[in-house]
C-alpha positions as CSV (number, residue, x, y, z in Angstrom):
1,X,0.0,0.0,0.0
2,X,1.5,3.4,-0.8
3,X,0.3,5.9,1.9
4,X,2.1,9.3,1.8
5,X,4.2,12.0,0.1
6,X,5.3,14.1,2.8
7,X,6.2,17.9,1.4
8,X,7.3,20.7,3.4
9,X,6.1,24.0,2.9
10,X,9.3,25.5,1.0
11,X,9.2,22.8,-1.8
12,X,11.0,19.6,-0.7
13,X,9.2,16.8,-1.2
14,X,9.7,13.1,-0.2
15,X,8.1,9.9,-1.1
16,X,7.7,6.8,1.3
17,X,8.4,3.1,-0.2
18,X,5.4,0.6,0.2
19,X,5.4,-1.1,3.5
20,X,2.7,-2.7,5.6
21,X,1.1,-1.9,9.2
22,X,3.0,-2.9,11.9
23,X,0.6,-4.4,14.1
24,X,0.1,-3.3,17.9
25,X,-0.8,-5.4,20.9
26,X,-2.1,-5.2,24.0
27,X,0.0,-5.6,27.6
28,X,-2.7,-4.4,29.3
29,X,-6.1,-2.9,30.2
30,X,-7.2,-1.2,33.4
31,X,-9.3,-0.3,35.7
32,X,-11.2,-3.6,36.1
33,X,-14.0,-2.0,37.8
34,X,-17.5,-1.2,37.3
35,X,-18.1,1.4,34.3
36,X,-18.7,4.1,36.3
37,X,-15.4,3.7,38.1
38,X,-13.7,6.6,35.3
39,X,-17.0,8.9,34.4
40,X,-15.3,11.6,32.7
41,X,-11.7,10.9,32.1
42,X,-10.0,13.4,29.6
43,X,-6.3,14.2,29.7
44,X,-3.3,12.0,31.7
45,X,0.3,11.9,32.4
46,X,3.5,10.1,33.1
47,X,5.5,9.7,35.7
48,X,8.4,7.3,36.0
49,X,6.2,4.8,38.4
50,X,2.4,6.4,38.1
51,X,0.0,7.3,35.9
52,X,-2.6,10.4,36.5
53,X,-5.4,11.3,35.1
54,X,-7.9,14.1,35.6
55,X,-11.9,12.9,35.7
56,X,-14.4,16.1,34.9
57,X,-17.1,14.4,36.4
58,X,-16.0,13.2,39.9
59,X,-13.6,16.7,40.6
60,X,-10.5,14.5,41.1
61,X,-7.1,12.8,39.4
62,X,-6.8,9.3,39.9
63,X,-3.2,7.7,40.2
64,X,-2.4,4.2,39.0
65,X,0.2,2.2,39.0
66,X,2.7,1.5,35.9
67,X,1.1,-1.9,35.8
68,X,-2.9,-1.1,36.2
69,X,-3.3,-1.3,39.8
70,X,-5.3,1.7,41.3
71,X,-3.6,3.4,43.9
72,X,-5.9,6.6,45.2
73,X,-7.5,9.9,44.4
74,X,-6.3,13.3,44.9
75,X,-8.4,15.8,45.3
76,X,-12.1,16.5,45.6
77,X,-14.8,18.6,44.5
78,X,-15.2,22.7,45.7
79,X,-13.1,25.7,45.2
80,X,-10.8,25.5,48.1
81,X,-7.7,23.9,48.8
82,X,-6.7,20.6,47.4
83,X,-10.3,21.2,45.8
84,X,-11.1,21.1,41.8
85,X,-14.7,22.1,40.3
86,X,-14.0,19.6,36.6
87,X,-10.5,19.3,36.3
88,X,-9.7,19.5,32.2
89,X,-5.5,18.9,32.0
90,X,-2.6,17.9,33.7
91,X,0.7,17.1,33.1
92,X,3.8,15.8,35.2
93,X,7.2,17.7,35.3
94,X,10.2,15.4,36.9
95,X,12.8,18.1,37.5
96,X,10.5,19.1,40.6
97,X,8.4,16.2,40.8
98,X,5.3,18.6,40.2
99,X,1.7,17.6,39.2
100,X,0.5,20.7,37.0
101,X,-3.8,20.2,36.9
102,X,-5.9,22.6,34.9
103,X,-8.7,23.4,37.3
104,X,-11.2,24.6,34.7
105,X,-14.2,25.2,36.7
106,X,-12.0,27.7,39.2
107,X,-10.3,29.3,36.7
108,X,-6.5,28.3,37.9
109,X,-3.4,26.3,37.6
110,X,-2.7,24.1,41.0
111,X,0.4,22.9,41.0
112,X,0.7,19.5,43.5
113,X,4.4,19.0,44.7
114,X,4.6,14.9,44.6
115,X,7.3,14.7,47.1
116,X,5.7,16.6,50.2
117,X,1.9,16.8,49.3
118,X,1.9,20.8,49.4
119,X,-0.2,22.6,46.9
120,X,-0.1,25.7,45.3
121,X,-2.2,27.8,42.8
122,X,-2.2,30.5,40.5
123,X,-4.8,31.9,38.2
124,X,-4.7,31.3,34.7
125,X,-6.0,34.2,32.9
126,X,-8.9,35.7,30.7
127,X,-9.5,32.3,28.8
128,X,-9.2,28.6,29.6
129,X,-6.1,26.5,28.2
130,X,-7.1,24.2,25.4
131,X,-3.5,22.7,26.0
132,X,-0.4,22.8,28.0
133,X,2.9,21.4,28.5
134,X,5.2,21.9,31.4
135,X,9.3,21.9,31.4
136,X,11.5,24.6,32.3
137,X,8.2,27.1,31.7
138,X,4.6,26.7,31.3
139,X,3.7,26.4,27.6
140,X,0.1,27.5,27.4
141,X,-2.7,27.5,24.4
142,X,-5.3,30.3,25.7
143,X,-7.3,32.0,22.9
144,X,-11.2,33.8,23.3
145,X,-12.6,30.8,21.6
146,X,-14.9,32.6,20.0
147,X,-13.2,35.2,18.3
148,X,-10.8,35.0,14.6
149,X,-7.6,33.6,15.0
150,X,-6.1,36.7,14.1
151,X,-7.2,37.9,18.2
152,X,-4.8,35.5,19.6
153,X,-1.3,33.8,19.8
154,X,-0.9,30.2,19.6
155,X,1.4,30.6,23.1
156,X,1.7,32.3,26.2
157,X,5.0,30.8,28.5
158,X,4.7,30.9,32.3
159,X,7.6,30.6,35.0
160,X,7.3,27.7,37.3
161,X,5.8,29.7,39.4
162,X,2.3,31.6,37.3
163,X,4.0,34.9,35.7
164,X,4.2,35.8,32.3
165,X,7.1,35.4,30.6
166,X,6.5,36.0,26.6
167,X,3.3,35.5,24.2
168,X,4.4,34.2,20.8
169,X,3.0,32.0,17.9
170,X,0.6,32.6,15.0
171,X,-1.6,30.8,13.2
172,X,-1.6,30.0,9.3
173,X,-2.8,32.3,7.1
174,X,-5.4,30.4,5.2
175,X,-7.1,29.7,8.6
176,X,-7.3,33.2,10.0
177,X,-11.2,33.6,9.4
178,X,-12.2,31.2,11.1
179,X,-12.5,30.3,15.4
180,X,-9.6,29.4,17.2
181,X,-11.2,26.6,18.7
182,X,-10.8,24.9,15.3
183,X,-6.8,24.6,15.5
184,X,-6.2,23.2,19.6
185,X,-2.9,22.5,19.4
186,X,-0.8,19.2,20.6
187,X,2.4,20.5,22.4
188,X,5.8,18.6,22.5
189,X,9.1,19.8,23.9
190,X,12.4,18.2,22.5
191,X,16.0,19.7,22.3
192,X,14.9,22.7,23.6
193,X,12.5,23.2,20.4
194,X,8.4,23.3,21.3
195,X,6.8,21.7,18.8
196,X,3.0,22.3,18.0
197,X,0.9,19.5,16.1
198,X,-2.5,21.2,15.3
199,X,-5.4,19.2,16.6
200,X,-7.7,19.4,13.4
201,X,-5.2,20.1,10.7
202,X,-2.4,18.6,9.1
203,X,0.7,20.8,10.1
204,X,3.5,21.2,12.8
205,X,5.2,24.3,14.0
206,X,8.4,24.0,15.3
207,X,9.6,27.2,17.7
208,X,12.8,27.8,19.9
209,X,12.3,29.0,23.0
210,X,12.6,32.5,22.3
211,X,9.4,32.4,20.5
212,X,11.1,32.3,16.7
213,X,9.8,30.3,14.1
214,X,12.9,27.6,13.2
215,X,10.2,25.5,10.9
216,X,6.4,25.3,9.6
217,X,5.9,21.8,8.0
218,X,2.0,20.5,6.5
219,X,1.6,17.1,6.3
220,X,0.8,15.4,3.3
221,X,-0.7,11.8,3.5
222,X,-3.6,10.6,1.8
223,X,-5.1,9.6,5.0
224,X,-5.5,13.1,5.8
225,X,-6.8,14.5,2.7
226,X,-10.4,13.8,3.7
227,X,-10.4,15.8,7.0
228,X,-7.9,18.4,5.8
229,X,-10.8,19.6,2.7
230,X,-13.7,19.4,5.2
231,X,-11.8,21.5,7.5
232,X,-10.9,24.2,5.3
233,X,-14.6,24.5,3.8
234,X,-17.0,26.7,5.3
235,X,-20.1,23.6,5.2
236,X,-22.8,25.3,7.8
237,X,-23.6,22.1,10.4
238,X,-26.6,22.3,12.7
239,X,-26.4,24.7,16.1
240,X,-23.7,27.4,16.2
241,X,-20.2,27.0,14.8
242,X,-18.4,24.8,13.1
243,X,-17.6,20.7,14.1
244,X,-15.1,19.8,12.0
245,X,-13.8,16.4,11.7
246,X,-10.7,15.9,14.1
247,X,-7.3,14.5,12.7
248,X,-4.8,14.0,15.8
249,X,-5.8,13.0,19.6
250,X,-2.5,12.8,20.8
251,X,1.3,14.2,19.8
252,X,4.4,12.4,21.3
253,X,8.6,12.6,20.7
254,X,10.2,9.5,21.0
255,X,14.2,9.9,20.6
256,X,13.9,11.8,17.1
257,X,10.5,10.7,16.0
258,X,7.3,12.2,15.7
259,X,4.2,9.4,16.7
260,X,0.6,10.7,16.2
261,X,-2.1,8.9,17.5
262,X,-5.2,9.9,14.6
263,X,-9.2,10.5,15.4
264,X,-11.1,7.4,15.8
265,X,-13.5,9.1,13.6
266,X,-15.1,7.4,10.5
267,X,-13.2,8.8,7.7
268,X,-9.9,7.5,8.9
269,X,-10.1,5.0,11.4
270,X,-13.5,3.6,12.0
271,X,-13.0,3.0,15.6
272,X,-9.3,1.4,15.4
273,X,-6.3,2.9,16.7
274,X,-3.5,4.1,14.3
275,X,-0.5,5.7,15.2
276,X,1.8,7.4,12.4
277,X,5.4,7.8,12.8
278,X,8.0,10.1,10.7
279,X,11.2,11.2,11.4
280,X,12.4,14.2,12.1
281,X,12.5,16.1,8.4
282,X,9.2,14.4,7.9
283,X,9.7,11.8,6.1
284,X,7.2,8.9,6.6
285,X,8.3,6.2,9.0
286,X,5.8,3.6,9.9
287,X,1.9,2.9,10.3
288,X,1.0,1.2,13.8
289,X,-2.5,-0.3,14.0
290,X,-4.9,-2.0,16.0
291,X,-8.8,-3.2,15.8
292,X,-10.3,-2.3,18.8
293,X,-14.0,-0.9,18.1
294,X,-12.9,2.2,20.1
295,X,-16.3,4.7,21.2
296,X,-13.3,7.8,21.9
297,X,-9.8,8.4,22.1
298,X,-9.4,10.9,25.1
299,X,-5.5,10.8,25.1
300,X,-2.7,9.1,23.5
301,X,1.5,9.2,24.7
302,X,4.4,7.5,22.9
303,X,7.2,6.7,24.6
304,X,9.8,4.3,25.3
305,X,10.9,2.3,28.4
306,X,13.5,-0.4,28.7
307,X,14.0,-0.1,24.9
308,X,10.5,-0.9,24.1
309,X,8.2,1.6,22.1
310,X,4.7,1.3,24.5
311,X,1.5,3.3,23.3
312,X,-0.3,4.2,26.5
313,X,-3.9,5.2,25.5
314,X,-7.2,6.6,27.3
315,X,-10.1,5.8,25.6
316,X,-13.9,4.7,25.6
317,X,-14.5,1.3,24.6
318,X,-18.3,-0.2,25.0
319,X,-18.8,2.8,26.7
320,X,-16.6,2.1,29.5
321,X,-13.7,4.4,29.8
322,X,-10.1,2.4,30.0
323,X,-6.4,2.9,29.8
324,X,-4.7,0.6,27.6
325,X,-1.0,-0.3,27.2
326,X,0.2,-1.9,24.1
327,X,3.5,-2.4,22.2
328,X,4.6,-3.7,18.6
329,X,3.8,-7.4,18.7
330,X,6.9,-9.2,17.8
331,X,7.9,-10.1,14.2
């Protein structure tokens, strides 16, 4: 099966040899409880022995074990301390062993230090994050959802500790009439680049630090093709706004490597996980698969341990939501 030519934006083109799937399996699936055990799971993160993830419905995070085994909650629901009113992201930073939690419903950041159990907060702003990722700064998307994309920037950066520090980024120009809403990014950080995968369209921005543009990049794959013409039309849908068809539900680095995990939806995947790879100059690498009649894909992270590429995935299956870990099966 031939499956992409991959051009960036200032001319070069490559073209990927015919290769087949790679298929994944699965190590595991968790929580074996009842289905309302995870009501309304939507973002989650790594550490080096836990997983967390933030529930909307039930106001806390819930913390597993590597291997599946529940472990606690943190948190409850209110607006006080060590309180969240629907919790919406949340990632991990290891330098200061730091849970960073988007509480949506109380407009702030709280910041959970692992080692000693003291919080802290901060508020976050005029608008909710759509996304976030946490290393040396805070690497926020914030945008009047609302409004033309030419009323925001694709990035404001935080200290540690909640002030500003710069607002950079810009969207593409073909896309500037229409909401922001339409292009929540994916964030990656990697050699000191931050590295934007846009949620419903098929291009990467790659930034330094300093907020300057090193690379813009569009995807080409026929895969993509579909969602990338729907989402550039202006097709009226019933209520208010636009619903365009998504393309990415989760962005990861793995040594050099760019791994997206694509929309269960119709069009391209029909309910089965896929996970693309290409390199690093965007050349086509590999197509991961697996059937597994998936309802949603909340989250998706790539990454390797003990040599092993693993896919850890959050996702509604028969209704139920469930983490799943799976891994190349073996040749």
């Amino acid at each position: 099966m031939s499956f992409i030519v991959f051009q960036l934006l200032f001319g070069l083109a490559f073209t990927a040899d015919d290769r087949e799937n790679k298929e994944l399996t699965i190590l595991n699936n968790f929580p074996e409880y009842d289905e309302h055990f995870m009501e309304s799971p939507h973002r989650f993160a790594l550490s080096e022995d836990y997983i967390y993830t933030v529930d909307m419905s039930q106001h806390v995070i819930h913390k597993f074990s590597k291997d599946g085994a529940y472990l606690d909650d943190i948190g409850r629901e209110g607006s006080g301390p060590e309180e969240f009113e629907r919790p919406y992201l949340i990632d991990y930073q290891p330098q200061n062993n730091m849970l960073y939690v988007v509480d949506q419903g109380n407009r702030r950041m709280q910041m959970i230090d692992k080692a000693t159990g003291e919080w802290d907060t901060y508020t976050i702003g005029d608008y909710i994050p759509q996304s976030f990722i946490v290393n040396d700064h805070i690497y926020k998307f914030s945008a009047d959802l609302l409004g033309p994309a030419d009323r925001f920037k694709l990035i404001e950066s935080f200290d540690v500790d909640g002030n500003k520090v710069a607002t950079f980024g810009h969207m593409h120009s073909y896309r500037e009439i229409t909401p922001a809403i339409l292009n929540r990014p994916h964030y990656a950080i990697h050699n000191n680049d931050i590295i934007i995968a846009f949620y419903f369209l098929p291009y990467l921005q790659v930034y330094d630090k300093q907020g300057e543009l090193n690379k813009d990049i569009k995807l080409e794959h026929p895969d993509y093709e579909e969602g990338y013409e729907h989402n550039t039309s202006r097709e009226p849908h019933e209520g208010s706004g636009f619903r365009p068809k998504g393309l990415f539900r989760g962005f990861s680095i793995v040594d050099d490597d760019y791994f997206f995990a694509l929309s269960e939806e119709d069009y391209l995947a029909d309910g089965n996980l896929l996970i693309d790879q290409f390199d690093r100059e965007g050349q086509f690498v590999q197509r991961y698969e697996k059937s597994m009649d998936l309802d949603f894909i909340f989250d998706a992270k790539v990454i390797k341990e003990d040599d092993q590429l693993k896919i850890y995935l959050l996702a509604q299956q028969d209704d139920i939501p469930q983490f799943f870990i799976l891994t190349p099966a073996a040749s």
